[in-house]
Structures are given as C-alpha cells and as structure tokens.
C-alpha atoms as an extended CHARMM CRD file, in Angstrom:
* protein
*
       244  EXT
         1         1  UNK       CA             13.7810000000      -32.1640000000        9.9900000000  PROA      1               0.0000000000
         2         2  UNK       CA             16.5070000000      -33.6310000000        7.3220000000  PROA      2               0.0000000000
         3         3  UNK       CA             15.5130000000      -36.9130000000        7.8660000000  PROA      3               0.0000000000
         4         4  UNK       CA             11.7700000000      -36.5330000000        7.8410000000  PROA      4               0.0000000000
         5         5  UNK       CA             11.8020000000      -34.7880000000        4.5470000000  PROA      5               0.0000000000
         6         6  UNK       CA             14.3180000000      -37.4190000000        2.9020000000  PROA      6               0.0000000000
         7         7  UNK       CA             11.6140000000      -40.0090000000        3.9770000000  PROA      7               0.0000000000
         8         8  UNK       CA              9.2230000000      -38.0420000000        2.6510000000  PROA      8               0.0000000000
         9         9  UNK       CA             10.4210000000      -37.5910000000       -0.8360000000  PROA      9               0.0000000000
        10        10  UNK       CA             11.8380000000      -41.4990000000       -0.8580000000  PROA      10              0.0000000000
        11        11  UNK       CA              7.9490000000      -42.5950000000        0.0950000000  PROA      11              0.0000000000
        12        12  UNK       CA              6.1510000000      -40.3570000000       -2.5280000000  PROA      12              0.0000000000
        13        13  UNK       CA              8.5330000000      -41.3110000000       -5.7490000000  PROA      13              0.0000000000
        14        14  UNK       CA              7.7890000000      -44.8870000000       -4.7810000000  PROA      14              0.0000000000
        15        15  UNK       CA              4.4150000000      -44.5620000000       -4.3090000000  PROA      15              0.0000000000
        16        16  UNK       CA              4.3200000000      -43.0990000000       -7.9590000000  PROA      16              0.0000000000
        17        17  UNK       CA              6.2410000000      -45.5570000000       -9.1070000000  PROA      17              0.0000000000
        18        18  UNK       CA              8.5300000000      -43.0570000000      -11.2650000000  PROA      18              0.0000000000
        19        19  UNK       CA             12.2610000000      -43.3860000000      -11.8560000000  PROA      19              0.0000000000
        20        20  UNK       CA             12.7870000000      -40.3800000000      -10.2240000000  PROA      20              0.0000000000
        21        21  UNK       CA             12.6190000000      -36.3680000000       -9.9270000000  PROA      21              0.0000000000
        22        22  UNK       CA             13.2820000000      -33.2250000000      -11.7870000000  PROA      22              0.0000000000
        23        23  UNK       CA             14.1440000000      -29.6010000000      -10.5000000000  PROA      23              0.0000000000
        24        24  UNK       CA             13.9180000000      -26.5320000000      -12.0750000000  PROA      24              0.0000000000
        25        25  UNK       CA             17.2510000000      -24.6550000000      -10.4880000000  PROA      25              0.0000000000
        26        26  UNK       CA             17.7760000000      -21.1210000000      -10.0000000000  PROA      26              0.0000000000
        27        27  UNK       CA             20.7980000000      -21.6730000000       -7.7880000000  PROA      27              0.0000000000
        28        28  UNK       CA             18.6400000000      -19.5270000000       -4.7820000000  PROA      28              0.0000000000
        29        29  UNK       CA             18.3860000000      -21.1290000000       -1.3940000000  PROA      29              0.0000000000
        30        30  UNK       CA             15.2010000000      -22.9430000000       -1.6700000000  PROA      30              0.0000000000
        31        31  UNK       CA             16.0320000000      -25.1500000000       -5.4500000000  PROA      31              0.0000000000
        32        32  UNK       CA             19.2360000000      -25.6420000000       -4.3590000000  PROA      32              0.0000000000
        33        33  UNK       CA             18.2390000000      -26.7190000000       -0.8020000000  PROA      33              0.0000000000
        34        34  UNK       CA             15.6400000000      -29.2780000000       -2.6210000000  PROA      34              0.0000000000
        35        35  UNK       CA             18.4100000000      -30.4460000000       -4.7670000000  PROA      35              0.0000000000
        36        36  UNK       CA             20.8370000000      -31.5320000000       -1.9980000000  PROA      36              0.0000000000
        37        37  UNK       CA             17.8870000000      -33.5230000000       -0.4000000000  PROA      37              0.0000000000
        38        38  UNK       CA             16.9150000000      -35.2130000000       -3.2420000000  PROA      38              0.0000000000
        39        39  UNK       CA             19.8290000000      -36.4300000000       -3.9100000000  PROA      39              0.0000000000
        40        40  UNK       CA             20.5750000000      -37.7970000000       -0.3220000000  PROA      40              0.0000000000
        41        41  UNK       CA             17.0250000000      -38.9660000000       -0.2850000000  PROA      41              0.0000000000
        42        42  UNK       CA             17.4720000000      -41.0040000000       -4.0900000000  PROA      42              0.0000000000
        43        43  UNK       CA             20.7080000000      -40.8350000000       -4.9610000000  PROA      43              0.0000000000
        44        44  UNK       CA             22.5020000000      -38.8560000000       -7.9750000000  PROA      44              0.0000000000
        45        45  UNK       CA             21.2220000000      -40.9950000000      -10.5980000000  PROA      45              0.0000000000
        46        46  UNK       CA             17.0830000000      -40.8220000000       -9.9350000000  PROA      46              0.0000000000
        47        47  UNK       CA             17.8950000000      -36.5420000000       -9.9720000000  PROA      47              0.0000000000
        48        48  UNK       CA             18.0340000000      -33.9900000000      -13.1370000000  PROA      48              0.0000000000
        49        49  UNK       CA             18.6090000000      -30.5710000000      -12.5690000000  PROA      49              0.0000000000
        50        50  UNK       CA             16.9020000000      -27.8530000000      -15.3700000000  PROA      50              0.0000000000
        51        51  UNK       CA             18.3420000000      -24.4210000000      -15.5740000000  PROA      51              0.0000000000
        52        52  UNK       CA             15.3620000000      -22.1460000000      -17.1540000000  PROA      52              0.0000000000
        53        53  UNK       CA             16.8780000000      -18.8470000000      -17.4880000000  PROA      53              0.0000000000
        54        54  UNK       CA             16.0320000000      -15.6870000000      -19.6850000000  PROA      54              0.0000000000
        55        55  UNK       CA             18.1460000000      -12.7420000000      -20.5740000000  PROA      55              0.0000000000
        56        56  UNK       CA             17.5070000000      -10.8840000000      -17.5120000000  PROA      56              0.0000000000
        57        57  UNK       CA             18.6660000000      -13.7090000000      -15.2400000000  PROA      57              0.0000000000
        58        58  UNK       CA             22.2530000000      -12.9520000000      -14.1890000000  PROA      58              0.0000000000
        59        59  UNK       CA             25.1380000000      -15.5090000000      -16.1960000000  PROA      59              0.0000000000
        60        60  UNK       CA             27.0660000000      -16.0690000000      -12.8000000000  PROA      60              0.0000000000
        61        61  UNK       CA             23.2370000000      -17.5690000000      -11.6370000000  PROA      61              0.0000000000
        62        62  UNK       CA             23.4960000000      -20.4260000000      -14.1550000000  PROA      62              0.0000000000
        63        63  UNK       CA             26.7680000000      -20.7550000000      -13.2980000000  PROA      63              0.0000000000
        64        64  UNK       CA             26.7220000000      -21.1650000000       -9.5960000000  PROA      64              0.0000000000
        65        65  UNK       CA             23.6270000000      -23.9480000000      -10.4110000000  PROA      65              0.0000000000
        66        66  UNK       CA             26.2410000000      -25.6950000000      -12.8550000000  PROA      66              0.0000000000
        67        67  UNK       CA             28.5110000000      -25.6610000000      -10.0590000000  PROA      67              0.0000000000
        68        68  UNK       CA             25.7700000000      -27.0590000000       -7.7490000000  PROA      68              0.0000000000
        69        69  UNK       CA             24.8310000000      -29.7020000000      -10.3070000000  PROA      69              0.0000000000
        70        70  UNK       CA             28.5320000000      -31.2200000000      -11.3380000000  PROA      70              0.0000000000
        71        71  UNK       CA             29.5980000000      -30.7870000000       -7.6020000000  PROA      71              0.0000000000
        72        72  UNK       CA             26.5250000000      -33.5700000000       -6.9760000000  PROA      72              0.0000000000
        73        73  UNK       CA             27.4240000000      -35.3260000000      -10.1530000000  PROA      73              0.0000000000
        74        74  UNK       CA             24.0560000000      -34.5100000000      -11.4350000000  PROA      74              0.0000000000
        75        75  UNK       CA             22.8120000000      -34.7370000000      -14.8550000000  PROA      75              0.0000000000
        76        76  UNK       CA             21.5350000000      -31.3270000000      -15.7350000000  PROA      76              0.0000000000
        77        77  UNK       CA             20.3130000000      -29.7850000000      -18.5440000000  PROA      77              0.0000000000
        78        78  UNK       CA             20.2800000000      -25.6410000000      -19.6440000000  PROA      78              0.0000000000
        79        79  UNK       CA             16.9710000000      -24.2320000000      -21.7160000000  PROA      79              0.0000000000
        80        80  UNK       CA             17.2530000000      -20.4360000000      -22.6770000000  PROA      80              0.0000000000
        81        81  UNK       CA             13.4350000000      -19.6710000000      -22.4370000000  PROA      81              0.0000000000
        82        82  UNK       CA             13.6920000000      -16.2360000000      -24.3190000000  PROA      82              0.0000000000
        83        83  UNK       CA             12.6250000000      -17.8800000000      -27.6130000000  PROA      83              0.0000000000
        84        84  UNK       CA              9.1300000000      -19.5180000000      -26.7910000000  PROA      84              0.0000000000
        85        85  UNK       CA              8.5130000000      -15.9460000000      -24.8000000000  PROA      85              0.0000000000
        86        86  UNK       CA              9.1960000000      -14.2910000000      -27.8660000000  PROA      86              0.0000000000
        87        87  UNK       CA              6.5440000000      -16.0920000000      -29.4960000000  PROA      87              0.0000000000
        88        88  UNK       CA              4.1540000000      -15.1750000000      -26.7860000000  PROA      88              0.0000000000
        89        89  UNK       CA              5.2020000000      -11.4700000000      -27.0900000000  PROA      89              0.0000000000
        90        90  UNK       CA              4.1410000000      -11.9580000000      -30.7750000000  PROA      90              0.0000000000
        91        91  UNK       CA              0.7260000000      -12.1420000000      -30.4560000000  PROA      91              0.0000000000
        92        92  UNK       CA             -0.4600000000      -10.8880000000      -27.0770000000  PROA      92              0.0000000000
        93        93  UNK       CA              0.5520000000       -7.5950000000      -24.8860000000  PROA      93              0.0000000000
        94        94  UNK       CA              3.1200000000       -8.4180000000      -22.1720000000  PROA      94              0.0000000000
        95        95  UNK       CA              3.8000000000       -4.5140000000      -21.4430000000  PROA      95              0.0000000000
        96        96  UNK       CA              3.1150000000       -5.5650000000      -17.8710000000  PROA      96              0.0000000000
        97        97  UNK       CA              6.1010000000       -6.4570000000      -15.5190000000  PROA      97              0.0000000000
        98        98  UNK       CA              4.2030000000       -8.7190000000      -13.3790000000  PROA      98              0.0000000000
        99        99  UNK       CA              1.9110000000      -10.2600000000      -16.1760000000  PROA      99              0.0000000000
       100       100  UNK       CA              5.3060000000      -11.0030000000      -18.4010000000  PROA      100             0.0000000000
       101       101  UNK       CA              6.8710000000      -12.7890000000      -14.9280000000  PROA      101             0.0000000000
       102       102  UNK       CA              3.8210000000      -15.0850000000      -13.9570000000  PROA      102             0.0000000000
       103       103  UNK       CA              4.1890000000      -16.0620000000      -18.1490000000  PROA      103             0.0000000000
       104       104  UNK       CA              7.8210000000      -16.9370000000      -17.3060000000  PROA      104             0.0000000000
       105       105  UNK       CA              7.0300000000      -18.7730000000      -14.4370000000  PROA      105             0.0000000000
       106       106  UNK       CA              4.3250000000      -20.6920000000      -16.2500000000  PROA      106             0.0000000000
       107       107  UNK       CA              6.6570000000      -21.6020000000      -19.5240000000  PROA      107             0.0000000000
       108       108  UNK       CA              9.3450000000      -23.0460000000      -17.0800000000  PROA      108             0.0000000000
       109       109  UNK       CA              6.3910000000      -25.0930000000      -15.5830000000  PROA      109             0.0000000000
       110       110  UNK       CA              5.2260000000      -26.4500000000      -19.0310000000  PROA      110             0.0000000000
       111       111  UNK       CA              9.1160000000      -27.0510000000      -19.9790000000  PROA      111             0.0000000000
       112       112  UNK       CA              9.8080000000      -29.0410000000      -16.1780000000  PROA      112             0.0000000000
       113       113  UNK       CA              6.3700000000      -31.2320000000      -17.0030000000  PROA      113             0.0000000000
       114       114  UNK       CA              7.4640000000      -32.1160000000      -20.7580000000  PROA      114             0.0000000000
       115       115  UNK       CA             10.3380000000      -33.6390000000      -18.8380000000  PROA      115             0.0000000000
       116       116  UNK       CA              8.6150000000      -35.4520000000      -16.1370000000  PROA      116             0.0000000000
       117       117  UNK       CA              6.4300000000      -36.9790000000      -18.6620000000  PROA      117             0.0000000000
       118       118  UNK       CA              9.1390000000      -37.8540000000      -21.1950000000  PROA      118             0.0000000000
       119       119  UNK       CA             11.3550000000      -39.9780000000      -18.4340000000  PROA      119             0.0000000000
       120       120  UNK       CA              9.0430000000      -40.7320000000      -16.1540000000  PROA      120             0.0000000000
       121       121  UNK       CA              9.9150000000      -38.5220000000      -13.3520000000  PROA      121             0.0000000000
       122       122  UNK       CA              8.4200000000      -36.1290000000      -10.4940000000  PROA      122             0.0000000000
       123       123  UNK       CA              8.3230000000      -32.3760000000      -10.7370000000  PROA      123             0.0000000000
       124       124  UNK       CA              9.9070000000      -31.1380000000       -7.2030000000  PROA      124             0.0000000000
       125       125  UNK       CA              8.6240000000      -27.6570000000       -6.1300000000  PROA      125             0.0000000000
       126       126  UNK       CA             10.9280000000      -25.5050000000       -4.0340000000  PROA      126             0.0000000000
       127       127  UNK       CA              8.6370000000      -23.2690000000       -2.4300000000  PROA      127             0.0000000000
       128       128  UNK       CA              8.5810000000      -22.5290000000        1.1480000000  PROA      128             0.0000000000
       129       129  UNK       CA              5.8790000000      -21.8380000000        4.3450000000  PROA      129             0.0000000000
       130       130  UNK       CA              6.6280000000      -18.2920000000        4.2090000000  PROA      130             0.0000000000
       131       131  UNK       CA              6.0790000000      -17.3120000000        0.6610000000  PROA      131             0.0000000000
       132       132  UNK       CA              3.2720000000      -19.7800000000        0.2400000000  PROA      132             0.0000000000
       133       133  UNK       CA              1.1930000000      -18.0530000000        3.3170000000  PROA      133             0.0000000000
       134       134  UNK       CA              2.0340000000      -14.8850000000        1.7020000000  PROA      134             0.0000000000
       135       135  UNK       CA              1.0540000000      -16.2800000000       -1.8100000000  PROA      135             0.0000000000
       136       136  UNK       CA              4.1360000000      -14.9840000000       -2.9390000000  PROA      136             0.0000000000
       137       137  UNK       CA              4.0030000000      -17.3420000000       -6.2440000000  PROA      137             0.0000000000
       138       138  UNK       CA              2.7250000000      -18.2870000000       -9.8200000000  PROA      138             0.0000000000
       139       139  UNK       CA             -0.5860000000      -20.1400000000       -9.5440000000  PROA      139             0.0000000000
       140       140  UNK       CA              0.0270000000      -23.1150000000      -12.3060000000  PROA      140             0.0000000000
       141       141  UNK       CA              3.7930000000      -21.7770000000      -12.3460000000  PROA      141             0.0000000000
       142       142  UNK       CA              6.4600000000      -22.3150000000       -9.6280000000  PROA      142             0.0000000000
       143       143  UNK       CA              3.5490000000      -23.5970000000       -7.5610000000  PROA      143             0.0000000000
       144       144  UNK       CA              2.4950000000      -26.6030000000      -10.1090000000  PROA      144             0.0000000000
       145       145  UNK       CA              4.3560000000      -30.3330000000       -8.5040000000  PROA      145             0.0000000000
       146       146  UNK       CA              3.9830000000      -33.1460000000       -7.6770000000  PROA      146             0.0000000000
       147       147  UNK       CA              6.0530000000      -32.6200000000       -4.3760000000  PROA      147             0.0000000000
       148       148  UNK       CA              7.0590000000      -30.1750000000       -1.8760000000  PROA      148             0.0000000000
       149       149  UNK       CA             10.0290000000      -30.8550000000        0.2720000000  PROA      149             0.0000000000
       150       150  UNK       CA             10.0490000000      -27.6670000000        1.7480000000  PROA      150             0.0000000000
       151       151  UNK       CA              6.6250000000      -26.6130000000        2.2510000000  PROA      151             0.0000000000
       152       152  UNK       CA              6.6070000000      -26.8780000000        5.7250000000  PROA      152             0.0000000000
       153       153  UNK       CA              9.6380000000      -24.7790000000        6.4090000000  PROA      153             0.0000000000
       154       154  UNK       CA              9.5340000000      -21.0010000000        7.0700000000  PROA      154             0.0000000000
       155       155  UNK       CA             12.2670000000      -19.3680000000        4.8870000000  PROA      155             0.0000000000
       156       156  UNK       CA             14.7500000000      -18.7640000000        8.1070000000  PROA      156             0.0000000000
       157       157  UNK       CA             14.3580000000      -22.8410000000        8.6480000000  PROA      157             0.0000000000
       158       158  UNK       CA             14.8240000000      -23.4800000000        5.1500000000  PROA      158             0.0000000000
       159       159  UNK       CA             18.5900000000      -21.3630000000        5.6120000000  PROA      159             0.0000000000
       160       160  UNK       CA             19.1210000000      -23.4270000000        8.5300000000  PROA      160             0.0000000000
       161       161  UNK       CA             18.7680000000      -26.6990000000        7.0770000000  PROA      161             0.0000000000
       162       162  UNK       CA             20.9000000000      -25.3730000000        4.0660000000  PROA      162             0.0000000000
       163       163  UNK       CA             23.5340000000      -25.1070000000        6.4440000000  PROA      163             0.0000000000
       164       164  UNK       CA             22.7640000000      -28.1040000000        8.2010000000  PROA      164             0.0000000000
       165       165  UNK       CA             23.1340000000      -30.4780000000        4.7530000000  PROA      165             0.0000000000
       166       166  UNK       CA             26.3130000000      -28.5860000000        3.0130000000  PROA      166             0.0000000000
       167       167  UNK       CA             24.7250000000      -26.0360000000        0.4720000000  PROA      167             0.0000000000
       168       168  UNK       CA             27.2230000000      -23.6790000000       -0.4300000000  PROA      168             0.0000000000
       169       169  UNK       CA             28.3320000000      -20.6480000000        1.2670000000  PROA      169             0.0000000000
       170       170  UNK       CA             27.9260000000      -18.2990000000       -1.3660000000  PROA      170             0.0000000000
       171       171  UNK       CA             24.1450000000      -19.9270000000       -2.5450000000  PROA      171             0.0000000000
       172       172  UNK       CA             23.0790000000      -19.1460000000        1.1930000000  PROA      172             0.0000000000
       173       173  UNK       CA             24.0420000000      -15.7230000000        1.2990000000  PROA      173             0.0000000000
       174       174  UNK       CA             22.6430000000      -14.5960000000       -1.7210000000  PROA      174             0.0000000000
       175       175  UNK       CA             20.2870000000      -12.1090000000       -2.1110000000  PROA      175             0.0000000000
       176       176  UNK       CA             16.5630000000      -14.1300000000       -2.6120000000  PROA      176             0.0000000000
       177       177  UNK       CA             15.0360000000      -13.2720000000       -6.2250000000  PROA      177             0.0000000000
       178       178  UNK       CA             12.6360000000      -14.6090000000       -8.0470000000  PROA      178             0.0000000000
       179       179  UNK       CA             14.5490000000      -13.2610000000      -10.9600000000  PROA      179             0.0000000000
       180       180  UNK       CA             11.4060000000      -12.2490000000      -12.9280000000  PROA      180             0.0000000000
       181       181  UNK       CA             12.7870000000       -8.9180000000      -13.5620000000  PROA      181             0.0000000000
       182       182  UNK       CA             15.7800000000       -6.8970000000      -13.4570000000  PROA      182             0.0000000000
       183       183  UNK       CA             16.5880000000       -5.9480000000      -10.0530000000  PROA      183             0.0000000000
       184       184  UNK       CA             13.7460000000       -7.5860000000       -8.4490000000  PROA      184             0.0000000000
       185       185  UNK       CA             14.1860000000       -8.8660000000       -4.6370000000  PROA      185             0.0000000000
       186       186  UNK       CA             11.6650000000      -11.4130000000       -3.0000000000  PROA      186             0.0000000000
       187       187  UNK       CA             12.1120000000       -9.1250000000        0.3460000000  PROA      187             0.0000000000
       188       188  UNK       CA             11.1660000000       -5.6060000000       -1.6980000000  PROA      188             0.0000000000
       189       189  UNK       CA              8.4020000000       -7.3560000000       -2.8960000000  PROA      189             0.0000000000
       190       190  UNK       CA              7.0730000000       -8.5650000000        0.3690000000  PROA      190             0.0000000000
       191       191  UNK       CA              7.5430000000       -5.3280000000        2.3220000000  PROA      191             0.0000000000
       192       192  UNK       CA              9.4910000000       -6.7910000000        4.8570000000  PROA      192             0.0000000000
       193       193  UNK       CA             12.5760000000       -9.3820000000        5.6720000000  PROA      193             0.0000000000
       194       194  UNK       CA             12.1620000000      -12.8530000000        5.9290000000  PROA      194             0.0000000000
       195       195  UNK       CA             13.6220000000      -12.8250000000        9.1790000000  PROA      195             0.0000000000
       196       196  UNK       CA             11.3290000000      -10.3170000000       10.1410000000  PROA      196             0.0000000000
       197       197  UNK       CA              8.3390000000      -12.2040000000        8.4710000000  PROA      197             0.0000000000
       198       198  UNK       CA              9.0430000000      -15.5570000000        9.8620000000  PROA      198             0.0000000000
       199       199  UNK       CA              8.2050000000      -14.1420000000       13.0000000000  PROA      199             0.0000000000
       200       200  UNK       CA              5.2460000000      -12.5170000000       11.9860000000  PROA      200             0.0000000000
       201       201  UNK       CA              3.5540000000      -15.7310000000       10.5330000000  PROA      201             0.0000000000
       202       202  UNK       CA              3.5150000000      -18.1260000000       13.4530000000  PROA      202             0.0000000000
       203       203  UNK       CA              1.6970000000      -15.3630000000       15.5460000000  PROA      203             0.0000000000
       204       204  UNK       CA             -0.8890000000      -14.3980000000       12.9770000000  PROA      204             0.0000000000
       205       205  UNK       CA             -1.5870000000      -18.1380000000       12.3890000000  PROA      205             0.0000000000
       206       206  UNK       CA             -2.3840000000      -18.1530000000       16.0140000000  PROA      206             0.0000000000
       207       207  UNK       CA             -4.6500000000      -15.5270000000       15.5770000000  PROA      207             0.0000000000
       208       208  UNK       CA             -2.8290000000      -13.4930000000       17.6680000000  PROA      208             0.0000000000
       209       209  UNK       CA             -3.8810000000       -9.7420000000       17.2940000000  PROA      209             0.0000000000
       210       210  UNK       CA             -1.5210000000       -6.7270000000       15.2530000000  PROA      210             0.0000000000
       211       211  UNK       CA             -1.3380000000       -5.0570000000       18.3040000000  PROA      211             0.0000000000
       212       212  UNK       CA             -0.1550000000       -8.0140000000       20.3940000000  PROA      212             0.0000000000
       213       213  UNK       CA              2.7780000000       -9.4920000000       18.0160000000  PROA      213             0.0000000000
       214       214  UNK       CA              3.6870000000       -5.6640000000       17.9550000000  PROA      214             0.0000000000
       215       215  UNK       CA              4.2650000000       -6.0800000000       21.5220000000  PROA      215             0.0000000000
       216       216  UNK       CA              5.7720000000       -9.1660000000       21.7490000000  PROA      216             0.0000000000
       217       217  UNK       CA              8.2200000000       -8.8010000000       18.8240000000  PROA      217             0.0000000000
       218       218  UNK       CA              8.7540000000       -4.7150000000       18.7160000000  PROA      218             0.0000000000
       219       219  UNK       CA              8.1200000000       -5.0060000000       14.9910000000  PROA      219             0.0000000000
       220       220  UNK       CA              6.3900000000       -2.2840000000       13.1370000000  PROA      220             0.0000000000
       221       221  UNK       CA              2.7060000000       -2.4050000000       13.2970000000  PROA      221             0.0000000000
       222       222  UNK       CA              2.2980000000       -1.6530000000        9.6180000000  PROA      222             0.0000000000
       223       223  UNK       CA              4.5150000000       -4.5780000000        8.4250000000  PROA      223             0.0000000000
       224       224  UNK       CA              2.5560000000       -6.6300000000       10.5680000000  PROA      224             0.0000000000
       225       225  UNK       CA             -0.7680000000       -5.4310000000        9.1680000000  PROA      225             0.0000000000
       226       226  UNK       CA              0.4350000000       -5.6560000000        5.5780000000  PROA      226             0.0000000000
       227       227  UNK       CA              1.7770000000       -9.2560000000        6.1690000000  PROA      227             0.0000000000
       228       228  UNK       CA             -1.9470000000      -10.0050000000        7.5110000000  PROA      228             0.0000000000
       229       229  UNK       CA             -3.4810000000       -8.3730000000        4.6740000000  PROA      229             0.0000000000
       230       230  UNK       CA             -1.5760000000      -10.2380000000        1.9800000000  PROA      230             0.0000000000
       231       231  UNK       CA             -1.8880000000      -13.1210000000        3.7910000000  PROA      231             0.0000000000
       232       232  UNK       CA             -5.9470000000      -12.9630000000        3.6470000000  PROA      232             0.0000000000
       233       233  UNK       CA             -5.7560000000      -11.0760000000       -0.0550000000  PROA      233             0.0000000000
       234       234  UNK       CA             -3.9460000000      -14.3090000000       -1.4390000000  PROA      234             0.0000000000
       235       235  UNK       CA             -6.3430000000      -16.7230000000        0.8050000000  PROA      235             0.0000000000
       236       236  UNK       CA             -7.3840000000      -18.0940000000       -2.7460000000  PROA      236             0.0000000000
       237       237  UNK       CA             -4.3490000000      -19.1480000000       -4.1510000000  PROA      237             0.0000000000
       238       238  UNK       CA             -4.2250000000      -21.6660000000       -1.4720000000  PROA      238             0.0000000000
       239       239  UNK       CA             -7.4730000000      -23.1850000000       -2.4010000000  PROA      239             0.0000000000
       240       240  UNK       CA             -8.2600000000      -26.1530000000       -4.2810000000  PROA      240             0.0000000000
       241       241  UNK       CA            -10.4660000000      -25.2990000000       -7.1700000000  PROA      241             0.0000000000
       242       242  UNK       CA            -14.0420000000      -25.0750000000       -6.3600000000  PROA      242             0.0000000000
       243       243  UNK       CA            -16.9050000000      -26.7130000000       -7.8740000000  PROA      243             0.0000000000
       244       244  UNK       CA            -20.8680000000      -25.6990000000       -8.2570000000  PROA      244             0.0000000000
C-alpha cells in the first residue's frame, strides 16, 4: 500500500512537470499521513506544508503540525484566515454554521491554489474512501486537487498506514475534526464511528442488503440505513459536472 501510493504521487508530479507539492495541514490523521508520504515519495525539499487556521481551531493544533513540519525539515508556512472571512462576513449572511464552514473550507482552497500557481507546485488532497463515499466534504473546498494519495483508503486503513510510516503517536489518536466549528467531531457528524463505518461501506458497495450486513456485522440497522442514505443523498458530489 506505502509503496504503491509513493509511486503514485512520484509519477503524477512528473507527469505535470511541477517542482513539487503543497499541503494544507491540520495536524489530523489524514494531512499528516499525506505529508509523511510525500516526503518519502519526493523528498523534503519538493514539499511545503500550509497551516490555515481560524480562531476556533485549537493553538496546540498548529502546534502539533509545526512539530510535524520541522520534525520532516519541511518548509512550512502559517496563514490566520480570520481576516479575508471577515471580509466575507461584511457583506453577505454567514449566520449559518455549516454555510460559514464550507466558506472556510473554500478560502483555504483559494489560499493552497495561489501557492501552487506561484511556485509551481501540486495541491495534495487528504481526503479518504470513507468520507468521500459519505460525501463528507466541501465541493470546490477540501475536495479541490490535483492529487489524492489517500483516496483509496478507508479511514481505519488510512490509521494503519499512519502507523506503518512513523506518524506520531499523539496525531493518530486524536480525536478526527474537521475543525469547522467549535466542538465539532467528523464521527458526530456522520452518525456513527469510523470503525464502525468502514465496515459498513465495503458491504453496501456490494450491494449487499441493510438487513444482511446487520447480520453479518451485528451493527445497528439504523446506522446502516443512514450510512446508505447519505451515501445515495451525496451521490452528486461525486459526479463530474454535467453538460446539456
């Protein structure tokens, strides 16, 4: 799995002929995961690291991603996005929790490709199998790259492989947030556990029935159904835009 991916990401910045890639870093699992594989896959030099937080992001979050970043000798870079959502909050109605996130999401996208087309460089999404089939994520936000290591990994794999390459102790056991407010959880969000999900997925990819993966895996029927349901309520997220 660790060597397929850092062929993967070697091939693809050559084929784009770019000097190399930049991550937007939370210091969660996934970012950090990408991180450690570019950097085995191009070496420390072809890799920046951008730390996008707001006020509501935690200081000990930025931290732990310095860490990550001088640790892998890194250059890295810290933008404070408050400012340029200020000016949104000037002129249009961000009263809504989930409208104001996606916003975030999207300004740390535009920031990420002002960067990749300044030095030349590939955006690297972070995402995951799990939260994609879910479409737990910001169309034209954390979704927008040019690459995605990870996208083929269920969230429990993803852990695994953390493990596997040396990603801190204390990054793996963290609790998964997208940070976009205070006290948000990926897991509260979703309904149900990743480990609990990651199970789920496989089986309704298979088409296999509610009833039957209840069965088989003795998890609640009504997790399962909601995980189906958001999995076909999201269905267009994963599409490519369509044209008449």
């Amino acid at each position: 799995m660790k060597e397929k991916i850092i062929s993967f990401i070697k091939r693809k910045v050559e084929e784009a002929n770019a000097k190399g890639v930049v991550i937007g870093l939370s210091s969660g699992l996934d970012s950090t995961t990408t991180l450690f594989l570019c950097v085995e896959a191009l070496g420390k030099d072809k890799v920046f690291g951008l730390m996008l937080p707001s006020r509501i992001n935690k200081k000990h979050d930025t931290e732990d991603a310095i860490e990550v970043c001088k640790k892998l000798e890194v250059r890295y870079r810290v933008i404070e996005i408050d400012t340029i959502l200020e000016c949104f909050e000037n002129v249009l109605d961000l009263s809504d929790r989930l409208v104001k996130g996606n916003l975030m999401a999207r300004i740390r996208m535009c920031i990420l490709y002002y960067f990749a087309n300044r030095d030349k460089l590939l955006v690297m999404g972070t995402g995951n199998k799990s939260e994609y089939l879910q479409g737990y994520f910001t169309l034209h936000g954390d979704v927008a790259c040019d690459l995605m290591p990870l996208g083929n990994l269920y969230k429990t794999e993803v852990k695994e492989l953390a493990k596997e390459i040396g990603v801190p102790k204390k990054i793996i056991q963290k609790i998964p947030s997208a940070g976009l407010w205070e006290g948000q959880t990926d897991e509260e969000e979703l309904g149900i556990s990743y480990e609990e999900l990651d199970r789920v997925l496989p089986l309704l990819e298979k088409n296999v029935s509610v009833d039957d993966i209840h069965r088989n895996t003795n998890i609640d029927k009504g997790k399962i159904g909601s995980v189906k349901k958001r999995m076909k309520k999201t269905e267009f997220k994963r599409k490519q835009i369509e044209r008449a």
